[in-house]
C-alpha positions as CSV (number, residue, x, y, z in Angstrom):
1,X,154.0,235.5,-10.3
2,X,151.5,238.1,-11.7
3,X,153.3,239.9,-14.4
4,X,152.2,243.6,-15.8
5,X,150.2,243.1,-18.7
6,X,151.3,246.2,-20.5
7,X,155.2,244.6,-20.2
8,X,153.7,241.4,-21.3
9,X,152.0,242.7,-24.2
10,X,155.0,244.8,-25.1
11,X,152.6,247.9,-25.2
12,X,150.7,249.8,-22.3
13,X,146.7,249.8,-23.0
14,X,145.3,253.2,-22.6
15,X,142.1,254.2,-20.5
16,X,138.7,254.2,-22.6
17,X,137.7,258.5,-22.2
18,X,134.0,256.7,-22.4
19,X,131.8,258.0,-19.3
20,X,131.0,255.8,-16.5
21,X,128.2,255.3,-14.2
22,X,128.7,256.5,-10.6
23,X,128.0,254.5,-7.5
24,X,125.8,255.0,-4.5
25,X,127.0,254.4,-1.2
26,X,130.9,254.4,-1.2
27,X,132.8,252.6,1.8
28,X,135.7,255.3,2.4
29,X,139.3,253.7,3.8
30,X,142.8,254.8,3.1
31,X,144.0,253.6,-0.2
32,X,147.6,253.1,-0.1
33,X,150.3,253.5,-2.7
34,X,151.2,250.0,-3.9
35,X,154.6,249.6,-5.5
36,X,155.0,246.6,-8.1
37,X,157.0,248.5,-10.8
38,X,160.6,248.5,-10.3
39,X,162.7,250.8,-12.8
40,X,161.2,249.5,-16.0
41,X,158.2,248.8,-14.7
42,X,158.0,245.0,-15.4
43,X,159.8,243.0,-12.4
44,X,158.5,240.1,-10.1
45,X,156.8,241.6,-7.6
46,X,157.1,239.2,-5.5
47,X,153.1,238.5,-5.2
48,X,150.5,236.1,-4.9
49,X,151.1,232.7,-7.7
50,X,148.2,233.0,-10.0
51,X,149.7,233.2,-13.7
52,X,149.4,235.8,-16.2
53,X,146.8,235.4,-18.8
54,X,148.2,234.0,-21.7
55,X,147.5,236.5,-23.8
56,X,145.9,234.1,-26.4
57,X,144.8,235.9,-29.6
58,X,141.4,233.7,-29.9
59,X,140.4,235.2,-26.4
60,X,137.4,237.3,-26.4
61,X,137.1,240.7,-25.9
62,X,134.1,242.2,-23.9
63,X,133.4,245.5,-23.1
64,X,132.0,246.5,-19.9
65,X,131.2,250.0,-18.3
66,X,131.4,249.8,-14.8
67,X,131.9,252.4,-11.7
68,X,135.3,253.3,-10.1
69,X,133.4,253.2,-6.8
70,X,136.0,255.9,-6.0
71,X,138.7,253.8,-5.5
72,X,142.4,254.3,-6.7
73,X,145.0,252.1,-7.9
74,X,148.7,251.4,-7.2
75,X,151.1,252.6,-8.8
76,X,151.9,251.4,-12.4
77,X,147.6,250.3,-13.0
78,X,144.5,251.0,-13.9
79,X,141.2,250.1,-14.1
80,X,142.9,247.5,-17.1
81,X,145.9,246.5,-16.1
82,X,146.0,245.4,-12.2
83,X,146.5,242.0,-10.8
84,X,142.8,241.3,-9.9
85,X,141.3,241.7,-13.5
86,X,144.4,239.6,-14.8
87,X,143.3,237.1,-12.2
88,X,140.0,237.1,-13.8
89,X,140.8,237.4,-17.3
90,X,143.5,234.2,-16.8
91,X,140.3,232.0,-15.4
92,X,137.7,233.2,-17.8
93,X,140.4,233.1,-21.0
94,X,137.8,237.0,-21.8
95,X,140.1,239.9,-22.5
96,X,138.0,242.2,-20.8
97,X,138.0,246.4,-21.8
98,X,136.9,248.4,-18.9
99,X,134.9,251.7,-18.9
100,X,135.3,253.7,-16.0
101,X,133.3,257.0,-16.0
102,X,134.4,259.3,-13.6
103,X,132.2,258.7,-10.5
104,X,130.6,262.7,-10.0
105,X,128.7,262.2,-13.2
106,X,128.0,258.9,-13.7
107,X,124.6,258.4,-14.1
108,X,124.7,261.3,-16.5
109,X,127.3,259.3,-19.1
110,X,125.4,256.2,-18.7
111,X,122.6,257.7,-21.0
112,X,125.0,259.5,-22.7
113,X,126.7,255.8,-23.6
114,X,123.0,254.7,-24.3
115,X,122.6,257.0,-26.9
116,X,125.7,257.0,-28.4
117,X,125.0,254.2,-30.8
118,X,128.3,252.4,-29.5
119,X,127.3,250.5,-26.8
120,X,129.7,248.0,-24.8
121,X,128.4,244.4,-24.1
122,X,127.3,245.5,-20.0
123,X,126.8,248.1,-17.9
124,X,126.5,248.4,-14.5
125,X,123.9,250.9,-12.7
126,X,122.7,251.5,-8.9
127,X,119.3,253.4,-10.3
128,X,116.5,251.0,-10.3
129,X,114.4,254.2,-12.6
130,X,117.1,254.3,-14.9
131,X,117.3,250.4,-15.7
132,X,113.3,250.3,-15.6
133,X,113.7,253.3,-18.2
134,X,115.4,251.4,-20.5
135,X,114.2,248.0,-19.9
136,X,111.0,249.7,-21.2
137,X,112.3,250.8,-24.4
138,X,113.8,247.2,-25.5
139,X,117.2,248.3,-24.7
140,X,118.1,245.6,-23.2
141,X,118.2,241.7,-23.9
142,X,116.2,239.0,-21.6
143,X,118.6,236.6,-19.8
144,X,117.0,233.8,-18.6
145,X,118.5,231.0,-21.3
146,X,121.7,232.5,-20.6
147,X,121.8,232.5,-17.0
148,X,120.6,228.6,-17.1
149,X,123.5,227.8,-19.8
150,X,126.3,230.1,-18.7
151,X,125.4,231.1,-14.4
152,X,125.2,228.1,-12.3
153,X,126.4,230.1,-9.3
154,X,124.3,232.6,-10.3
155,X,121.1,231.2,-10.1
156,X,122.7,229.1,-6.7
157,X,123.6,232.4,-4.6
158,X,120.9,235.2,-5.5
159,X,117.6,234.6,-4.4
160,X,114.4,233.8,-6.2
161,X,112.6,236.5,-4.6
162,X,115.3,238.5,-5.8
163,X,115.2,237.4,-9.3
164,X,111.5,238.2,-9.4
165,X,112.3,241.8,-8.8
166,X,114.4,242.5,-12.2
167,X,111.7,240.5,-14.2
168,X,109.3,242.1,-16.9
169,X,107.1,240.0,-18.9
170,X,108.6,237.4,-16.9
171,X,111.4,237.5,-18.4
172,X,115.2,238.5,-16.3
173,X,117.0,241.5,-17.8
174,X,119.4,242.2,-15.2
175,X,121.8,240.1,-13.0
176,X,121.7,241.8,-9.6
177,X,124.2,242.6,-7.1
178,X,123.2,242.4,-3.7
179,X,123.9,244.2,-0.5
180,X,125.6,242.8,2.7
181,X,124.7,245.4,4.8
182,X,120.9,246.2,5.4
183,X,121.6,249.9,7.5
184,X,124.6,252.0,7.7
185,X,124.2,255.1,9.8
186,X,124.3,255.0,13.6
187,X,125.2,257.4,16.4
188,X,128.9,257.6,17.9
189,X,129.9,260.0,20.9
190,X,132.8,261.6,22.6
191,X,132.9,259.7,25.7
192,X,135.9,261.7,27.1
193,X,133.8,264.9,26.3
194,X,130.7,263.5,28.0
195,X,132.8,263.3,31.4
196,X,134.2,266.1,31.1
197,X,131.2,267.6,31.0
198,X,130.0,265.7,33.3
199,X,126.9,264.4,30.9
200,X,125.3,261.0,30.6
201,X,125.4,259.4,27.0
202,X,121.8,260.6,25.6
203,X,119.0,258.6,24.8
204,X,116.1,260.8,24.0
205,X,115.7,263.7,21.6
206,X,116.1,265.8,24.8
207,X,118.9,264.7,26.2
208,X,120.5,264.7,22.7
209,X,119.8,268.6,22.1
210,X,121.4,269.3,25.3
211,X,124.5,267.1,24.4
212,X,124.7,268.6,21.4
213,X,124.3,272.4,23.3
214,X,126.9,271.3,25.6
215,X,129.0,270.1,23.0
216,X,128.9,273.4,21.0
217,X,129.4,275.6,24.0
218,X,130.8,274.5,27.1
219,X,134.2,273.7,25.6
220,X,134.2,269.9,25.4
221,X,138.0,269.6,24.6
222,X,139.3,272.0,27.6
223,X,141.5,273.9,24.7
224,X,139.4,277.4,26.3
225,X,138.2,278.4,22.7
226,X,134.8,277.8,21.5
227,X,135.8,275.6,18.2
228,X,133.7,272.4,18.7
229,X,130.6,271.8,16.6
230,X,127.7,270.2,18.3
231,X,126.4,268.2,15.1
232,X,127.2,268.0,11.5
233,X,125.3,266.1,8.7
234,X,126.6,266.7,5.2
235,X,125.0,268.6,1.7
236,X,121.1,267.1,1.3
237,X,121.0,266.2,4.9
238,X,123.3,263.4,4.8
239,X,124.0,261.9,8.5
240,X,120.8,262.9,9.7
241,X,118.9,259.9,9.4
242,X,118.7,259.0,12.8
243,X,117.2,262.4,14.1
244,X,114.5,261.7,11.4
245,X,114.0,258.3,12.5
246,X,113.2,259.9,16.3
247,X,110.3,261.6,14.6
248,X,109.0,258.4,13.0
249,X,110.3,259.3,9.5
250,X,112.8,258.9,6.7
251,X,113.9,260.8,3.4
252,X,115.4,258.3,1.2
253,X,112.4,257.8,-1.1
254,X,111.5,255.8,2.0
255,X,107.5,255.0,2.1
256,X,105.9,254.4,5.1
257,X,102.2,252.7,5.7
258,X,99.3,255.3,7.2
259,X,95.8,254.9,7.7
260,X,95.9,251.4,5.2
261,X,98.3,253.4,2.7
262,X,101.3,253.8,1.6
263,X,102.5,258.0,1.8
264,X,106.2,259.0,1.1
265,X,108.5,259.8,4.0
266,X,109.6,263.1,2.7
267,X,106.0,264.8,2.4
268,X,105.0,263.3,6.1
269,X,104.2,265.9,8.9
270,X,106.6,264.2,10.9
271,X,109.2,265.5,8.1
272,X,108.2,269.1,9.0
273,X,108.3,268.6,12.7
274,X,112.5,267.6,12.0
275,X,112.8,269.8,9.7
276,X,111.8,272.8,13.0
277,X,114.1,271.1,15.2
278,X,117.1,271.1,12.7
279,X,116.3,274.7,12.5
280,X,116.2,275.4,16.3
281,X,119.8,274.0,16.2
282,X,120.6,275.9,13.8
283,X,119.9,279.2,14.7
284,X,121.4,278.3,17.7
285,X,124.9,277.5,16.3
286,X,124.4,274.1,17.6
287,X,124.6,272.5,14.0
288,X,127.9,272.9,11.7
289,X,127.1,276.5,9.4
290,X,128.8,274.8,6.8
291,X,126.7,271.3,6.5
292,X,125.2,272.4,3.2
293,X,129.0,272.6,1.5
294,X,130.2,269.3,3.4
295,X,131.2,266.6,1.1
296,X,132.5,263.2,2.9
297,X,136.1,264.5,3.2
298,X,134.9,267.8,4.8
299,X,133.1,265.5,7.5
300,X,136.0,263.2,8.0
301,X,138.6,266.3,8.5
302,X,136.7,267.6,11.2
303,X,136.2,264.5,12.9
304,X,139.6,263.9,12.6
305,X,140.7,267.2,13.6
306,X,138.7,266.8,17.2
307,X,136.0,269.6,16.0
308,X,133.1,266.9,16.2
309,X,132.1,265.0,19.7
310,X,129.0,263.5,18.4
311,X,127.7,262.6,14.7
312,X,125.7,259.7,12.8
313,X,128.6,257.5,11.8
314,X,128.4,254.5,8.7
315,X,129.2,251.5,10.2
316,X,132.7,251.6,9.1
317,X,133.5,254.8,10.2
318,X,135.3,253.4,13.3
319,X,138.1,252.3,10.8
320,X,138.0,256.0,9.4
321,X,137.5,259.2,10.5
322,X,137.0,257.7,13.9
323,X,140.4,255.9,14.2
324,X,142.0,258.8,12.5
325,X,140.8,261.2,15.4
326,X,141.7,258.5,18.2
327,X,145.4,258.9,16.3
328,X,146.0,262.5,16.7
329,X,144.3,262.9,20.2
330,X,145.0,259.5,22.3
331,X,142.9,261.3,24.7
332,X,140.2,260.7,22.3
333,X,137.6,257.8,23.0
334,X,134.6,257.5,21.2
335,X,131.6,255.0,22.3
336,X,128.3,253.8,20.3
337,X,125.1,255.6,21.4
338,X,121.3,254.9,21.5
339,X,119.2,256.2,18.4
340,X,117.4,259.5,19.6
341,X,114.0,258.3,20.4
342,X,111.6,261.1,20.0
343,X,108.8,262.5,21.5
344,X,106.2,259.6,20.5
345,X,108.7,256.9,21.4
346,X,110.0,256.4,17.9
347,X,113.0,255.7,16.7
348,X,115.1,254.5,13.7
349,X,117.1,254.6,10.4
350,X,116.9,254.5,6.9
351,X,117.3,250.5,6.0
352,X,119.3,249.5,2.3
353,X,117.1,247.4,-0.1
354,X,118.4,244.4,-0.9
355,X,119.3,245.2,-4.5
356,X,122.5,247.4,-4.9
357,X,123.7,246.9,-8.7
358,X,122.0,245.7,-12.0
359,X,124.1,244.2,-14.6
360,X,122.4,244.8,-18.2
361,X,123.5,243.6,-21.2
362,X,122.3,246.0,-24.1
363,X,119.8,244.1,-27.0
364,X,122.8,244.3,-29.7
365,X,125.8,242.9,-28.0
366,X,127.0,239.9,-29.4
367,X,129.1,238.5,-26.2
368,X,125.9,237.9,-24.0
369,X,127.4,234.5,-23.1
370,X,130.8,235.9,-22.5
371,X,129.4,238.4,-19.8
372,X,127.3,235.8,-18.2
373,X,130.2,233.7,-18.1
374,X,132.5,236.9,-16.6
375,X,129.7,237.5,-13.9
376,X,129.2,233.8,-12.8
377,X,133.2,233.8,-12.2
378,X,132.7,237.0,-9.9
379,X,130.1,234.8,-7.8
380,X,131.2,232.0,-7.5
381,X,135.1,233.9,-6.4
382,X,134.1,235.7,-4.4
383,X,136.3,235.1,-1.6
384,X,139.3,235.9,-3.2
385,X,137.7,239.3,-4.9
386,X,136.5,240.1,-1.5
387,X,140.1,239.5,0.9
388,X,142.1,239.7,-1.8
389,X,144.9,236.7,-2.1
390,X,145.2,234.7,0.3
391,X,148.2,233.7,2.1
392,X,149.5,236.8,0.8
393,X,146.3,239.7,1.9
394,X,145.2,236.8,4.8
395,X,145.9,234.2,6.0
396,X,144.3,231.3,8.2
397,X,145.7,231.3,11.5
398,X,144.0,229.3,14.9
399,X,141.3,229.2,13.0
400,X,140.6,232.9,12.3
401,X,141.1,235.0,9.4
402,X,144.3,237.0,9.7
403,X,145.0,240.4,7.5
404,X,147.8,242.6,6.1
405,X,146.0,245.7,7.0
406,X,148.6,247.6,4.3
407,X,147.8,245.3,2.1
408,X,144.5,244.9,2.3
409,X,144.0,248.6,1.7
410,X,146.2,248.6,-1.0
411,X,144.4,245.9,-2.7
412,X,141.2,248.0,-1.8
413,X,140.3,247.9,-5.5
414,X,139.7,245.0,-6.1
415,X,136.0,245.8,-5.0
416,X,135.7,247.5,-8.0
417,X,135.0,244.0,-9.8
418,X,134.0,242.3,-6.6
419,X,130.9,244.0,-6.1
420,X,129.2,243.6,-9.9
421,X,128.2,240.8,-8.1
422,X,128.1,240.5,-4.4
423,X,126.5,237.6,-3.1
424,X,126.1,238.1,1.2
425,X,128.1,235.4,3.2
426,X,127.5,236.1,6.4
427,X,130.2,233.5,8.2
428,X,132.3,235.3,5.5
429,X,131.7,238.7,6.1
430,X,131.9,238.5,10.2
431,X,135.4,236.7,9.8
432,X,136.6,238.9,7.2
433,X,135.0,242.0,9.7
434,X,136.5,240.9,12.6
435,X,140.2,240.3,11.2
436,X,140.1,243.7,10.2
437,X,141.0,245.0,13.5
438,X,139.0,246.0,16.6
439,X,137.1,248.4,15.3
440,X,133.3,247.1,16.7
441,X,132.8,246.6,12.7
442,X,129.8,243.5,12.9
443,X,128.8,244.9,16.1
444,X,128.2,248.2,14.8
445,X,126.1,246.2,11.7
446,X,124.4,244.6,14.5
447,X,123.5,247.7,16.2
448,X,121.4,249.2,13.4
449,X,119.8,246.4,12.4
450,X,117.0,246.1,14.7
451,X,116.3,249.7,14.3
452,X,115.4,250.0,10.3
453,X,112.9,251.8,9.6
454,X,112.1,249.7,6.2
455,X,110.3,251.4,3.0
456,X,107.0,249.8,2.6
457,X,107.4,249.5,-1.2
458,X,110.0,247.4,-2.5
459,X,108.8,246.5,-6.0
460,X,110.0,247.9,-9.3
461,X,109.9,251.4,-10.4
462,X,106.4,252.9,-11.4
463,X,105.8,254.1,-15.0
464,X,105.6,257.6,-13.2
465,X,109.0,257.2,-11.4
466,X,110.4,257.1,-14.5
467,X,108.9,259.9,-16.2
468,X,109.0,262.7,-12.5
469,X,111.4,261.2,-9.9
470,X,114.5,263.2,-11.3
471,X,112.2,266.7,-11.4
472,X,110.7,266.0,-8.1
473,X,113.7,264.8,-6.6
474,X,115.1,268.8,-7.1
475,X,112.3,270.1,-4.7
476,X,113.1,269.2,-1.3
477,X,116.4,271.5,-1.9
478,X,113.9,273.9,0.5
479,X,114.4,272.0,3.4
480,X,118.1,273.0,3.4
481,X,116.3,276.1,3.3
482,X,114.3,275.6,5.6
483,X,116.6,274.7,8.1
484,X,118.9,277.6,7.4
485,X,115.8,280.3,7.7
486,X,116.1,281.2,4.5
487,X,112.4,279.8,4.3
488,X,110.0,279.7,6.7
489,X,108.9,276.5,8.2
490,X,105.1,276.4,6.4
491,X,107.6,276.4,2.9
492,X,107.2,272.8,3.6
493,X,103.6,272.8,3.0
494,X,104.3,274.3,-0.6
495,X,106.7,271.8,-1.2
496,X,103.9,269.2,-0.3
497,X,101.8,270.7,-2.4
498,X,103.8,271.1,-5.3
499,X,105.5,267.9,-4.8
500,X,101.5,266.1,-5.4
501,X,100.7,268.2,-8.2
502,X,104.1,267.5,-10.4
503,X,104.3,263.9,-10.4
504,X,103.8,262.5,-6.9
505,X,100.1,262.2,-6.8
506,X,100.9,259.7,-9.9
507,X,103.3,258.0,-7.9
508,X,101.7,257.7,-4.9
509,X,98.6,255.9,-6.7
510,X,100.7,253.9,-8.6
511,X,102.7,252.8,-5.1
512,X,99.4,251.5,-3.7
513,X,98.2,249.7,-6.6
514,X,101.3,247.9,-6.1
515,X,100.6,247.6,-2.1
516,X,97.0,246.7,-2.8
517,X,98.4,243.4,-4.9
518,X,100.7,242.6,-2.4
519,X,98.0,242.0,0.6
């Protein structure tokens, strides 16, 4: 049985106060407390069989700065000292030091790691301009000899395409991590409130406004107070993708092909034209006042709390806020809806590119092979970094993945290592989905799917990403503005405007060279 590796050790190791990089998209479930340490803190637990690392003195240590994902841990751990990095250390004989910035700055202490002159031996970052930054400087070393000596399941599970994309000089510079999901956001109702009302579930942009009127004002829940919200997104318009994909747009640093070339979602007319109709709700009351202060938990609580009847959901919000709501209120019952097609017939969402992580290994560190040989382990093990152990997280049973659902969410972070490399299974990933509970999980995947609205450019960052996405990405704080009528609507033509002159006219010509070598 896994033993603590502090108790082992005869001393607990203490948390590296380096920074660490933060994550993008974070899949929020309840983390539960998981008790292992009995009185002194170094009993059987009574787990899965895998043996504790020896603790052999020849190991080698790597050091690795990596993202939290938001996750906690049980009792007793950390980000060192848990069962699933002990399970990885015992079959990769590495002692492996992990760096786990806190997740609200973490792009900000990567560069402050960069340039501190005492670098670890990998990072992991979701920024595709921040690894081109640095891949431009000669920060980092070229992999390919290492990956054919050290990553067999490597070079078996990502794909060449794939490979081409973190190339420079033809030479690899990142292993990537990939994502398993191509779209997340997609539209969830209130049934009950729809019959109560007496409404159909909407389809177009029409019928969706006066859901979302009838929502906010004719007392959906029956309770006789007006305390229902018709729609809520989140601060920088998060959860509105959908109602952008009804006017044949996306933000997203999504770029969309007009006319033979390639123009950026967020400076489209269409843009403005959702931009008006947020603002209609707005000044209405139809759309939550406080959207520009709601973080995630602000949205969950008033889900949960029967406040919302209708919002763009992630695909795994059924096993979140949703179920939590269906908890308190059993009265509750909440269906899948139709994306809002708009007034040219368009619909959609915002799609995920392929590439979620890059794994770097700075120029100087001398355990290259070592991490090569840590991130082939994560690929090739998936499975049991993904369920967690089996016969003890799931199970096989008839045939069919069975799962601890306590355990599984106490074991939730494990996905912390997991995902420096996730390679898609998707027989994998619909079992795994599906013995999660019936929560419409792969259906809700397949849902969205068909309705990406994907960017037209795909390749690596441009020379002038690097040098004006982070000052141009601070301009379209008007359209929160905008929608509030603190600006007037034509303040999107200044952003436009502005937006071309300070860096996007680069990019944009930059983009099309690009497009003008793929055709």
């Amino acid at each position: 049985m896994p033993i603590n590796k502090a108790c082992k050790n005869g001393i607990q190791r203490g948390k590296d106060n380096d920074p660490r990089l933060f994550a993008g998209n974070v899949l929020w479930l309840p983390v539960l407390v998981f008790l292992i340490l009995l009185v002194t803190g170094c009993m059987d637990t009574g787990g899965a069989k895998e043996e504790q690392p020896s603790g052999d003195p020849k190991a080698k240590t790597i050091n690795i700065v990596i993202s939290n994902l938001g996750m906690t841990f049980p009792a007793g751990m950390d980000e060192n000292d848990n069962r699933y990095l002990n399970y990885i250390e015992q079959n990769t004989g590495l002692d492996i030091q992990v760096n786990t910035p806190p997740t609200e700055v973490y792009n900000e202490k990567l560069d402050v790691i960069m340039s501190s002159g005492n670098l670890p031996d990998m990072l992991h970052t979701y920024e595709p301009v921040w690894f081109d930054n640095y891949v431009k400087q000669g920060a980092f070393m070229p992999l390919d000899e290492l990956i054919d000596k050290y990553g067999p399941h490597l070079k078996e599970k990502i794909p060449a395409e794939v490979w081409e994309r973190v190339k420079y000089g033809g030479k690899i510079y990142a292993v990537p991590s990939l994502n398993e999901v191509t779209g997340v956001e997609l539209m969830y109702a209130r049934k009950d409130w729809l019959d109560r009302l007496g409404l159909e579930p909407p389809e177009t942009l029409d019928e969706y406004y006066e859901v979302i009127r009838a929502f906010a004002q004719d007392d959906p829940d029956g309770n006789g107070v007006q305390d229902t919200i018709g729609l809520i997104f989140t601060s920088d318009l998060g959860r509105s993708s959908p109602f952008f994909g009804a006017f044949g747009t996306q933000l997203n640093d999504t770029w969309f092909e007009r006319d033979g070339q390639l123009v950026y979602g967020s400076t489209l007319p269409e843009t403005k034209e959702a931009l008006a109709f947020f603002a209609k709700l707005y000044s209405e009351n139809l759309l939550d006042r406080e959207f520009p202060l709601n973080l995630q938990n602000n949205l969950f609580e008033k889900i949960e709390d029967g406040q919302v009847g209708l919002f763009s959901a992630t695909w795994y919000d059924t096993r979140g806020p949703i179920a939590a709501n269906m908890k308190k209120d059993p009265n509750a019952e909440w269906i899948p809806l139709e994306y809002p097609i708009g007034p040219g017939g368009q619909k959609g969402v915002y799609g995920k590119d392929i590439i979620r992580g890059y794994n770097v290994i700075p120029a100087e560190s001398k355990h290259a092979a070592e991490v090569i040989q840590l991130l082939d382990f994560i690929a090739s093990n998936y499975k049991t970094l993904k369920l967690g152990f089996e016969n003890e997280i799931w199970w096989w049973q008839d045939g069919k993945i069975v799962t601890d659902f306590a355990l599984h969410d106490e074991h939730l972070y494990r996905g912390i290592y997991q995902s420096l490399v996730d390679v898609p299974d998707e027989l994998l990933f619909k079992e795994r989905l599906d013995s999660l509970g019936d929560f419409n999980l792969y259906d809700n995947l397949q849902r969205i799917t068909p309705n990406i609205m994907p960017s037209a450019f795909y390749g690596v960052p441009t020379p002038a990403m690097g040098k004006y996405s982070k000052k141009l990405g601070t301009l379209d704080d008007v359209f929160t503005k905008i929608i509030m009528g603190l600006e007037p609507l034509d303040a999107f033509d200044e952003y436009v405007k502005q937006w071309k002159e300070q860096g996007g006219d680069e990019i944009t010509k930059e983009v099309n060279e690009w497009y003008a070598k793929q055709k």
